[in-house]
N, C-alpha and C positions, 0 to 999 in steps of 0.2 A: 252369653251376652257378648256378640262381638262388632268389631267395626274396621274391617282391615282395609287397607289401601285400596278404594274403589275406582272401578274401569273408568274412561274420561269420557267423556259429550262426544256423541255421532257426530262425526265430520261430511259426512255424506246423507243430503237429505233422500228422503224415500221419492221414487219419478211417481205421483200420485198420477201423473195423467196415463203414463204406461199402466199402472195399477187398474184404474179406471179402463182402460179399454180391453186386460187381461180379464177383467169382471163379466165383459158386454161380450166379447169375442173370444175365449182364450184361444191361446196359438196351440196348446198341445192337446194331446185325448182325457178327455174328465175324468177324472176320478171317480169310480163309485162312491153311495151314499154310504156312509159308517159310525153308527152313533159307537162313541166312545163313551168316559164316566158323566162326561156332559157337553152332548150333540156332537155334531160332524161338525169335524174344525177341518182348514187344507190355506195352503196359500193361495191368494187371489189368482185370481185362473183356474188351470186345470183342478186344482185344489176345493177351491169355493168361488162360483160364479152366479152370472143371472139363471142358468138354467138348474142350478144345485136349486138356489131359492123358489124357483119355482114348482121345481121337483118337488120339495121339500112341504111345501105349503096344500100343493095339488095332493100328496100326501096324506097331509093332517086332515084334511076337508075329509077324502075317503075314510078314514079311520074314525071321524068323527060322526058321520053318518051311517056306518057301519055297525058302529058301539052305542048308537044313539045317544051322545055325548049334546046337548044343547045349553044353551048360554052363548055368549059373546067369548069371545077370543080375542085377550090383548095381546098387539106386536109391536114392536118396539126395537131400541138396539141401545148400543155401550158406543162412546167416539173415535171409534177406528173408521178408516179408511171404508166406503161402503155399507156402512151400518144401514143409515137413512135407508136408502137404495133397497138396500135388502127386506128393512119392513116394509117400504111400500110395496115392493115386488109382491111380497107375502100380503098383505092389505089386500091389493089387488082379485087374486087368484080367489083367497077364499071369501071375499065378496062376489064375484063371479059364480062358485056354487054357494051361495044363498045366506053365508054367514055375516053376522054382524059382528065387527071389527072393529076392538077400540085402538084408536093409532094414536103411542105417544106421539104429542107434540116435541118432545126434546128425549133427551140420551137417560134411559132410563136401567137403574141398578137390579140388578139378577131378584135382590131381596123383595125389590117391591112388585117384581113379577107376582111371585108364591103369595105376598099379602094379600095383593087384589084377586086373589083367589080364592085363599083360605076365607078372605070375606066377604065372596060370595060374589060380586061385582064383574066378576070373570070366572068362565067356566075352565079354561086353558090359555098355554101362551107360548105365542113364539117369539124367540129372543136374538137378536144379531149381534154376537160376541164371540170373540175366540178368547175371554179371559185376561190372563197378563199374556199372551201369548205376543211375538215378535210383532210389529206393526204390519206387515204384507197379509199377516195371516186374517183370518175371516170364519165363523160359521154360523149356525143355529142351533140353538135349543128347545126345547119342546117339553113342556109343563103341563104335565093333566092335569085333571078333578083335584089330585091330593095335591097340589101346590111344588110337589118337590122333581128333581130330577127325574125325570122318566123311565121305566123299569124294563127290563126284557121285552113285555109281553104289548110294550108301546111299540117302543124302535125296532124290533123285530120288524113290524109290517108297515111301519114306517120306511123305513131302509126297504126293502120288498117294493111298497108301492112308487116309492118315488125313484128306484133303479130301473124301474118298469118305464118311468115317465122319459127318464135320463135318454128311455131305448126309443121310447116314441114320443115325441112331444106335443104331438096334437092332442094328447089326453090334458093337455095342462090348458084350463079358463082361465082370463084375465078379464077383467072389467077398468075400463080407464077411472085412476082416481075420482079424479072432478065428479066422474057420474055415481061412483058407488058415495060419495059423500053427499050427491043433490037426491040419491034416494035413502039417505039415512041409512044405509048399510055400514059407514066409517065415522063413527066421533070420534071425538078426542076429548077425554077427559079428564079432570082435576086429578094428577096422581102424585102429588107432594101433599097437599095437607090431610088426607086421611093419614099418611101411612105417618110420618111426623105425629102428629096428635097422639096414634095409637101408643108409637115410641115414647112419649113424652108420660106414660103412662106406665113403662116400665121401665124407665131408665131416671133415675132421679137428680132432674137437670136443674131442682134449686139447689144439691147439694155441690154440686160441680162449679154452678154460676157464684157461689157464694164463698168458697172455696179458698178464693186467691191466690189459683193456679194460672198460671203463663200455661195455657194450652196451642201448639201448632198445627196445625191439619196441612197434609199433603192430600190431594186426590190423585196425584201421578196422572192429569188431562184425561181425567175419569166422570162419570156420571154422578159420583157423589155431591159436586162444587153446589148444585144450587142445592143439595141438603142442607151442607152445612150452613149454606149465607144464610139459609132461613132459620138454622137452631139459631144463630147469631141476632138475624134481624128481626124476628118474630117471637122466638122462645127466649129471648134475652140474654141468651150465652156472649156477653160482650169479651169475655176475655179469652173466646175462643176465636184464634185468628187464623184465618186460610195465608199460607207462605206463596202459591203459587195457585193460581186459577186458570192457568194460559189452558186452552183444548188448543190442542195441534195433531190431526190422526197422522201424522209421521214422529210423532212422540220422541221427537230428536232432544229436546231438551231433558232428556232423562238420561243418566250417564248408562254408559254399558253397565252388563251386568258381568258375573265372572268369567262367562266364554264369548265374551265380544259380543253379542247380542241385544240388541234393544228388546226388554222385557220388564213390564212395569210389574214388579213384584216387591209388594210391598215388605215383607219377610227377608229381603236380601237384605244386606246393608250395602248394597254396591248403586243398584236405580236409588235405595235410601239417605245418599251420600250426604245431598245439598239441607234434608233433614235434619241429621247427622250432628252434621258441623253448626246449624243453629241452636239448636239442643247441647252441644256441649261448649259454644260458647256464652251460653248462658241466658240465652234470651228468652227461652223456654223451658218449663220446669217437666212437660209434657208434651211428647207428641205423636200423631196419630195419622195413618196410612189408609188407604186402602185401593185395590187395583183398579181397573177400566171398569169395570162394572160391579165394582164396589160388594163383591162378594169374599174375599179376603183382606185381610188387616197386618199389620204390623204396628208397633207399640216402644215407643223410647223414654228415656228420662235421662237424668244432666249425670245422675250417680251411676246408672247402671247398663247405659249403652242400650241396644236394639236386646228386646229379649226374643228369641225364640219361639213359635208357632207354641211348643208344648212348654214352655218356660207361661207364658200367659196363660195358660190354657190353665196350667197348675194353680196361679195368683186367683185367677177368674174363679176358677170351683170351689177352694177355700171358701173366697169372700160371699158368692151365692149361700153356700153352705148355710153360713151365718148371716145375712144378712138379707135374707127370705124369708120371713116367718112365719109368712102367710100360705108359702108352697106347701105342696104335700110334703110328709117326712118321707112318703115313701119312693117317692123321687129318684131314680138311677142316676150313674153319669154313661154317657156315651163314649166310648171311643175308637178311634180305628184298630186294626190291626198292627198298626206301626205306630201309634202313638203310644209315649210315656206310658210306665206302670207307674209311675209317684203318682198318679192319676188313681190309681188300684188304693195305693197306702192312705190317701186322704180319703177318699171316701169311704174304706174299711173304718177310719178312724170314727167317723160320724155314721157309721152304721148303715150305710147306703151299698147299695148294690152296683154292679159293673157291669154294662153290654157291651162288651167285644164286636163289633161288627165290622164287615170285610172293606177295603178300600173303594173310599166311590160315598157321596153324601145321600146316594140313594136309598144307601141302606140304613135309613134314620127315618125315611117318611113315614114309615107306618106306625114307630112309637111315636115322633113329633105328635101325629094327628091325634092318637089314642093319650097325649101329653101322658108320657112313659118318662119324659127325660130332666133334670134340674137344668143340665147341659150337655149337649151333642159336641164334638169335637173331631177335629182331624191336624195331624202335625204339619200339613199343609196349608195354614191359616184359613180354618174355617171353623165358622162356631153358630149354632142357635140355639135357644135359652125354652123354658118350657113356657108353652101357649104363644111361639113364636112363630116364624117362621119355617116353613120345610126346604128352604137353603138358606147358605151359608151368609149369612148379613153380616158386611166388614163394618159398615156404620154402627149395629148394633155394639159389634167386638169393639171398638172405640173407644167408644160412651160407655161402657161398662167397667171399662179397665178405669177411663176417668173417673169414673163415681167411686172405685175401689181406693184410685189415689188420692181423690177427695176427703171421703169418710173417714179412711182408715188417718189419713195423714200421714202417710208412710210411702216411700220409694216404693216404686213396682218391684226394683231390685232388693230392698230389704224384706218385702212381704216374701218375696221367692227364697230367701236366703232364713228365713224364718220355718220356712214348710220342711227345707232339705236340712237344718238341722234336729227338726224332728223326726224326717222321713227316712234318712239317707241322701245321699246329692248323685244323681244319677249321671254317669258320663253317656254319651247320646249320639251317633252318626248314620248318617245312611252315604252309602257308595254306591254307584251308577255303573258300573262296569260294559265296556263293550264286549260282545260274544259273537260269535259264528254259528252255524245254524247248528253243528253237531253239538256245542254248548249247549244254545237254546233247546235242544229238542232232548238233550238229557234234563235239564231243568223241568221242563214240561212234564215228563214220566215220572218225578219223584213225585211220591204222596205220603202221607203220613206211614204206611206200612213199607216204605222204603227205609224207615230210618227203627223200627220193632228191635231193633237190637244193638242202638246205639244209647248207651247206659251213662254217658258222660264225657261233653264236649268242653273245651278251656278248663280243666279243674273243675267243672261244677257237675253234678248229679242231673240228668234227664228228667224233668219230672212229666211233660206229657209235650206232644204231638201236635198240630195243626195245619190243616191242608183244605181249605176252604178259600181260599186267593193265596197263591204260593203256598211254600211250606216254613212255617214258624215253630221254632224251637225252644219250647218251655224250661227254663233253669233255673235253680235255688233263688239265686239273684239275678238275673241277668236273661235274657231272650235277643235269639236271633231270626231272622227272617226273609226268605229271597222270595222275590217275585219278578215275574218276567213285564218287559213294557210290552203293551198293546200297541203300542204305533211303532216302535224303531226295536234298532237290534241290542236291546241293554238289559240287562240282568241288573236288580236293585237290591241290594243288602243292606237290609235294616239290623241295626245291634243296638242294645242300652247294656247298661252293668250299673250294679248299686256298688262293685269293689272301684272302684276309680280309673282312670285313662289307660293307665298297661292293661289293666287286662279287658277294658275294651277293645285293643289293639288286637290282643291275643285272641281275644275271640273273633276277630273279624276274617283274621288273619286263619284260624283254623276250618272258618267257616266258609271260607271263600274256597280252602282247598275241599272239604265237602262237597259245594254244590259244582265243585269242577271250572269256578270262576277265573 
């Protein structure tokens, strides 16, 4: 739980009108199409433009009619810079080959993509976000049938057809707005109060509202803002108050983050600052974050400072655990590859089972749908609960943590401080290292049978292998993990240890000389 001296307010606003005309015109050569863990993201321009999004949509149409995928297709965005722009562009096109197109009316969160799907209302969706990603930056996402991030076997030919488009653009239709809405090819539909209602069904918002908790809500000039006003003015959450509501897609008013960059991430404590300091000056007994499109969370209180992606994540599983009793018993927990094992010891303790699965919220869809999971989890703030969502809903993470500190009546910080003196208290870091190619491309070659006859690393016994996204290293207590970044030149070392801070250091520190970091 920490909250160390955070970066100061952008002094320089973003040139939104250079942006704008880097979008219509860029000055350099485009980038290829490249779905990353979710969509092609690039800075406005060469990065992400009019002709990415058109590529991109001209794309989907193909694949759609290919897969013989039908239903409607909603498109939308999160309030950066270009969003609008980007669904209509996407509106546009796949109204042009023959689809119907629900087009948010306003800035709509990643979560309520996958709802309107999962319930039926929408067969797929495309989404204009780059995340918490810097403000210049830009992209799209693309949601099949299963509601969740898109798998291989999408953006493969996705990326294919729309780098096809990239090379010739006369394969991309467009239909002007105005006319694909006067032939009812583009509504726009109610998309706050189903998905609310639904929420308000698994989140238990008399125990919250009743409570008399001082709740603050940040959206970070995100898509969440008319959720919450409506838990507030329609579901009666009166003592849930939004701190700031400004939408500004140059998101100046968000302080730096730790490497000078404007990055609304709600998990830092640095864009969390102005939070922060309400929360510990007392005006708030709770408060709650979430990014530009509202698919990651952050979570504070007055005792216990910002907790951690997997510090919640821990408080969260407990209190489902117990206070589900309607779930199945047989219910898993989800987690990444680099997320906590105190995640392991709780749910060992309630006799539940653990799916390890590789980084990337993709690889959840298929239990979500088949409802495999109590709770889905990644140390990168994201979370979805079972018969929820198949991505990561920060609103839901919110409201859950609240109902936790409602019910139970206890500090997020004392419930955490509760589990780890049951559990052990697990020291936690991941390092971002830069590499050179001969690093990288040794990192790349190592697999599980690279490491067959390594018996025991920091003091601790080997107990097994993992090389399914990087290679993760199984110990008595304690695991390490390196995995290379997809977009830049960084090697990522993930460590926990159940012995305490030395010898997390020591294993970092061993492990680093290992992978040659």
């Amino acid at each position: 739980m920490t909250h160390p001296q955070a970066g100061t307010l952008s002094s320089e606003l973003i040139d939104v009108q250079r942006c704008a005309r880097e979008f219509d015109s860029p000055s350099a050569p485009l980038a290829r199409v490249k779905f990353g863990t979710s969509g092609h993201r690039g800075k406005l321009g060469s990065g992400f433009s009019r002709r990415h999004a058109e590529a991109i949509a001209q794309a989907v149409a193909r694949l759609h009619k290919e897969k013989t995928i039908t239903g409607p297709i909603l498109v939308g965005g999160d309030t950066r810079l270009m969003s609008r722009q980007t669904a209509e562009i996407c509106a546009e096109v796949l109204a042009a080959n023959g689809f119907k197109v629900l087009l948010a009316s306003m800035p709509l969160p990643t979560p309520v993509f996958s709802f309107e799907i999962i319930s039926g209302r929408a067969a797929a969706s495309l989404n204009g976000t780059a995340s918490h990603n810097p403000p210049q930056d830009m992209g799209l996402k693309y949601n099949p049938p299963s509601g969740g991030p898109a798998g291989v076997e999408y953006t493969a030919l996705i990326e294919k057809y729309a780098n096809e488009c990239l090379d010739s653009p006369e394969l991309v239709r467009r239909m002007p707005l105005a006319e694909a809405k006067s032939q009812g090819l583009v509504v726009l539909p109610d998309l706050v109060g189903p998905y609310l209602k639904a929420l308000a069904g698994l989140v238990d918002l008399e125990a919250i509202r009743t409570s008399g908790l001082r709740i603050g809500i940040h959206p970070l000039g995100g898509t969440s803002i008319p959720y919450y006003q409506a838990l507030r003015e329609g579901f009666g959450l009166e003592n849930l108050e939004l701190v700031d509501a400004r939408v500004d897609p140059t998101f100046r008013f968000i302080p730096l983050d730790h490497d000078g960059q404007i990055r609304m991430d709600p998990s830092s404590p640095y864009p969390m600052k102005p939070l922060l300091d309400l929360v510990e000056a007392g005006r708030f007994d709770f408060v709650g974050a979430s990014d530009p499109d509202a698919d990651r969370f952050g979570v504070a209180t007055r005792s216990a400072g910002l907790l951690t992606p997997n510090q919640a994540l821990c408080v969260l599983t407990e209190y489902l655990l117990g206070n589900r009793p309607s779930w199945p018993s047989q219910l898993t927990v989800g987690r990444t590859i680099g997320t906590t094992h105190l995640l392991d010891r709780i749910a060992q303790a309630h006799g539940r089972g653990v799916d390890e699965v590789n980084v990337g919220f993709k690889w959840y869809v298929d239990g979500i749908r088949k409802d495999k999971y109590l709770l889905a989890g990644e140390e990168s703030a994201g979370l979805s609960v079972y018969r929820w969502t198949a991505e990561k809903d920060g609103i839901l993470a919110v409201l859950l943590l609240a109902e936790a500190m409602a019910r139970t009546k206890k500090d997020l910080g004392v419930l955490y401080r509760e589990l780890t003196a049951r559990f052990g208290d697990p020291a936690y870091r991941r390092v971002d290292a830069g590499i050179d190619e001969a690093q990288r491309a040794k990192i790349k070659s190592m697999n599980a049978a690279s490491f067959s006859g390594l018996k025991e690393l920091a003091g601790q016994k080997v107990v097994r292998v993992r090389d399914t996204d990087g290679v993760k290293i199984y110990l008595e207590d304690s695991w390490l993990l390196a995995r290379l970044s997809g977009t830049e030149p960084i090697a990522k070392l993930y460590a926990e240890s159940f012995l305490g801070p030395e010898h997390l250091k020591r294993l970092l520190k061993e492990g680093a000389e290992l992978f040659g970091i």
